[in-house]
C-alpha positions as a Markdown table, in Angstrom:
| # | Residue | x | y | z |
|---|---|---|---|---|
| 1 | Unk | 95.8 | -29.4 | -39.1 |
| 2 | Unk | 92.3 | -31.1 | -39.6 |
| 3 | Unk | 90.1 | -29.0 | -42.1 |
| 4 | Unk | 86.3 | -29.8 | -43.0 |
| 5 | Unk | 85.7 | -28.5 | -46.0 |
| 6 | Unk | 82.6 | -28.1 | -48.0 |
| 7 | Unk | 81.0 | -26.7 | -51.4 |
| 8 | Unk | 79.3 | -23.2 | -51.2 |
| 9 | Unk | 78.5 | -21.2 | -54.7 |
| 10 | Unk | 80.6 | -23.4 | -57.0 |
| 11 | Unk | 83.6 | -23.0 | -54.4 |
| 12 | Unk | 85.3 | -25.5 | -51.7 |
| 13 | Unk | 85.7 | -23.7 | -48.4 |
| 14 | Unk | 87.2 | -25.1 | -45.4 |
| 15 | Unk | 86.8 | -24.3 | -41.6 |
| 16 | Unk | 89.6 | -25.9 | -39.4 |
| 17 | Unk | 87.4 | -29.0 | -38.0 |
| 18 | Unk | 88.3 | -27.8 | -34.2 |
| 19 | Unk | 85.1 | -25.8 | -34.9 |
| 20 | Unk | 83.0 | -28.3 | -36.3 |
| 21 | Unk | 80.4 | -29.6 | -33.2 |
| 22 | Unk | 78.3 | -31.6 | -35.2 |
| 23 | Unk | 76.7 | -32.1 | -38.7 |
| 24 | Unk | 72.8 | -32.5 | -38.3 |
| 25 | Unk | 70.4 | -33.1 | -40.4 |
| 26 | Unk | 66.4 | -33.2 | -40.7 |
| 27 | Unk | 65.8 | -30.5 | -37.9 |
| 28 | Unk | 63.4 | -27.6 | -37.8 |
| 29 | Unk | 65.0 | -24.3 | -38.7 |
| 30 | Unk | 62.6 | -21.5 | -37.8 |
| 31 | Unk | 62.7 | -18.4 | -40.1 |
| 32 | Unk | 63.5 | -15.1 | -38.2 |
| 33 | Unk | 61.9 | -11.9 | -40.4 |
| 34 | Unk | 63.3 | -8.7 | -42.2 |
| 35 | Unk | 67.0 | -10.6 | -41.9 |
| 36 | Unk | 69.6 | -11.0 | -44.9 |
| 37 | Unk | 68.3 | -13.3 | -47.5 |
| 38 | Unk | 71.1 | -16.1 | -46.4 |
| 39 | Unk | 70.1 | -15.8 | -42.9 |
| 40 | Unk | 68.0 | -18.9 | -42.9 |
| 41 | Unk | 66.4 | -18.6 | -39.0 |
| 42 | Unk | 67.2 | -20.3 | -35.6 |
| 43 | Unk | 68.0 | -23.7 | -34.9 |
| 44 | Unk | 67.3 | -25.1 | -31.6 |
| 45 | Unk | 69.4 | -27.9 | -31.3 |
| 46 | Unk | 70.4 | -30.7 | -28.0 |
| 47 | Unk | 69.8 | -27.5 | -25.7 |
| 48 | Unk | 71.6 | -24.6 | -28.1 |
| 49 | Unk | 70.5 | -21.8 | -30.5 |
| 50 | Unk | 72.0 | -21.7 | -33.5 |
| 51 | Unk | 72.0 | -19.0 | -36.0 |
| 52 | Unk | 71.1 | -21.0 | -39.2 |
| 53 | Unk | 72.9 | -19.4 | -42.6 |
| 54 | Unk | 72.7 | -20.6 | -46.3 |
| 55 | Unk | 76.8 | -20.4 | -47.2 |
| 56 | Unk | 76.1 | -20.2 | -50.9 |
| 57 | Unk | 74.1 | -17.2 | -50.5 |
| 58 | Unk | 76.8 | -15.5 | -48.1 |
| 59 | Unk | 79.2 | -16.1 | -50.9 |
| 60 | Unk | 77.0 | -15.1 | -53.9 |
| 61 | Unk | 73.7 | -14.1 | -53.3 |
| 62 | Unk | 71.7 | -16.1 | -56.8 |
| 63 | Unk | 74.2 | -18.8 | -56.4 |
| 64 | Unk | 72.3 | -21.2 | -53.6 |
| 65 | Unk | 71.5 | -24.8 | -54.2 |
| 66 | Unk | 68.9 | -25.0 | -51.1 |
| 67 | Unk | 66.8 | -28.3 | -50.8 |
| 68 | Unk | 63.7 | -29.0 | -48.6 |
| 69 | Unk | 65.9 | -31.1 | -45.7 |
| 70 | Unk | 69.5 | -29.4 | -45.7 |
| 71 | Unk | 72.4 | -30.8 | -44.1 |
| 72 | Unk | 73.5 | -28.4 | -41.8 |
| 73 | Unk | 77.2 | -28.2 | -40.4 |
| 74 | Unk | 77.1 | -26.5 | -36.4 |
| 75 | Unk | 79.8 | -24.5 | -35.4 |
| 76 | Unk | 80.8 | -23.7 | -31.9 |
| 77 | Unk | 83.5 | -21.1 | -30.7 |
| 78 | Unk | 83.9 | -19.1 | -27.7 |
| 79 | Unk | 80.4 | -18.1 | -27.1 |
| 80 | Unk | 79.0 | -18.4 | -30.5 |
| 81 | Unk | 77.1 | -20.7 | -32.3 |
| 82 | Unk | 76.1 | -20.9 | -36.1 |
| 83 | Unk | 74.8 | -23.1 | -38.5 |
| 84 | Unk | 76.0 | -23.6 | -42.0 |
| 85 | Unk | 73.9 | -24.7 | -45.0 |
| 86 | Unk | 76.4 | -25.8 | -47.3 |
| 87 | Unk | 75.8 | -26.4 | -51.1 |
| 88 | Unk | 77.7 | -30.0 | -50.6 |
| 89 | Unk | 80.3 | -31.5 | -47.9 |
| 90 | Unk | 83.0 | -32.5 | -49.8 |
| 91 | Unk | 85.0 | -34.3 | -46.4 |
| 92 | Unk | 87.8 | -33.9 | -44.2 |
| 93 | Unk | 92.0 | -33.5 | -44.8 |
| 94 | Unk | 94.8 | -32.7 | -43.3 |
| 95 | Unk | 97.2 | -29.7 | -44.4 |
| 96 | Unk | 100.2 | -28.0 | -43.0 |
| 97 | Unk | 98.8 | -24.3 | -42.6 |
| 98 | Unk | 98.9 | -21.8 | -40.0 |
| 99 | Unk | 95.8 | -21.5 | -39.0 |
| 100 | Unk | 95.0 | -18.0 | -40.8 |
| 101 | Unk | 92.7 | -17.3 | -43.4 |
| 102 | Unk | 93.0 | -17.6 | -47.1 |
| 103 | Unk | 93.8 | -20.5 | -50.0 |
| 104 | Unk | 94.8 | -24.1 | -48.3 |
| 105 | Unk | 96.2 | -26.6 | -50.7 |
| 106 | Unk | 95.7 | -30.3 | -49.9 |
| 107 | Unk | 98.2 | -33.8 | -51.3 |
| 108 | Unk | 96.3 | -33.5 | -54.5 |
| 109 | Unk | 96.6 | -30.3 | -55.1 |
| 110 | Unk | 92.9 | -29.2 | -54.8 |
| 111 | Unk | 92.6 | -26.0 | -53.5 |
| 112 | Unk | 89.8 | -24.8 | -50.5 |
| 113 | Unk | 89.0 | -21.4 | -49.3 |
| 114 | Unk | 90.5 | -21.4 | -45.5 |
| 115 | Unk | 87.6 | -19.6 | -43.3 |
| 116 | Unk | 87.8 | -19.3 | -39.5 |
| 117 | Unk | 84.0 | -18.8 | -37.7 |
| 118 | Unk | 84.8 | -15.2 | -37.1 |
| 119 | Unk | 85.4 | -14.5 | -41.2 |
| 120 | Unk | 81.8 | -16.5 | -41.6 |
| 121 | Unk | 80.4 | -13.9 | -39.0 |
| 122 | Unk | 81.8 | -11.1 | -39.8 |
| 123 | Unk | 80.7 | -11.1 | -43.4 |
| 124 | Unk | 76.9 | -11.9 | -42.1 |
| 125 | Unk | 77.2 | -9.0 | -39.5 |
| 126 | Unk | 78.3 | -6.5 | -42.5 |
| 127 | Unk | 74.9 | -7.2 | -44.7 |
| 128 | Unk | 71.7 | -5.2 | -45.0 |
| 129 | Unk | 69.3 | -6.6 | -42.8 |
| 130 | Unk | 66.1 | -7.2 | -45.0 |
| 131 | Unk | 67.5 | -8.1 | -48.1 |
């Protein structure tokens, strides 16, 4: 299988690249109040709304590397649609894996954090809204 992966708090996760609409950069993100302190704001993007996340702050909240113009990485699946800030984009490989979640290890033997879109969202949905 085809995995982007990319840097997020000192860590390479991956997403299998089936998921991966489009990588985008200098947009307008609009900021959306009282929401989790990686929950960036709204993208508005070729006629979709994109909920805008900072990955290194899902992944450790003091750990972000955020510039001015981010490069942001859209996801689509089923009916949702999120945008991830990553720290770095390291590239794309190809592994043997299943699929499932957890620790993918490429030729090299450099290791990546396997993530489906779901895993992403459900660890936003779980955090305090206003922090």
């Amino acid at each position: 299988m085809d995995i982007f992966i990319f840097e997020a708090a000192g860590h390479n996760v991956a997403i299998e690249a089936k998921y991966i609409y489009r990588v985008a950069d200098n947009v307008n993100i609009v900021p959306v109040p009282l929401m989790p302190s990686c929950y960036e704001g709204l993208l508005y993007y070729r006629g979709d709304l994109f909920d805008v996340i900072d990955m290194g702050r899902l992944m450790q909240p003091d750990a972000s590397l955020l510039h001015d113009d981010p490069v942001i990485i859209l996801l689509k699946w089923d009916t949702v649609k999120l945008g991830l800030i990553p720290d770095r984009i390291v590239g794309m490989k190809w592994v043997e894996h299943d699929g499932a979640s957890g620790t993918v290890i490429g030729q090299e033997g450099d290791t990546a954090k396997l993530m489906t879109p779901d895993d992403i969202w459900s660890k936003l949905a779980g955090l305090a809204y206003g922090t």
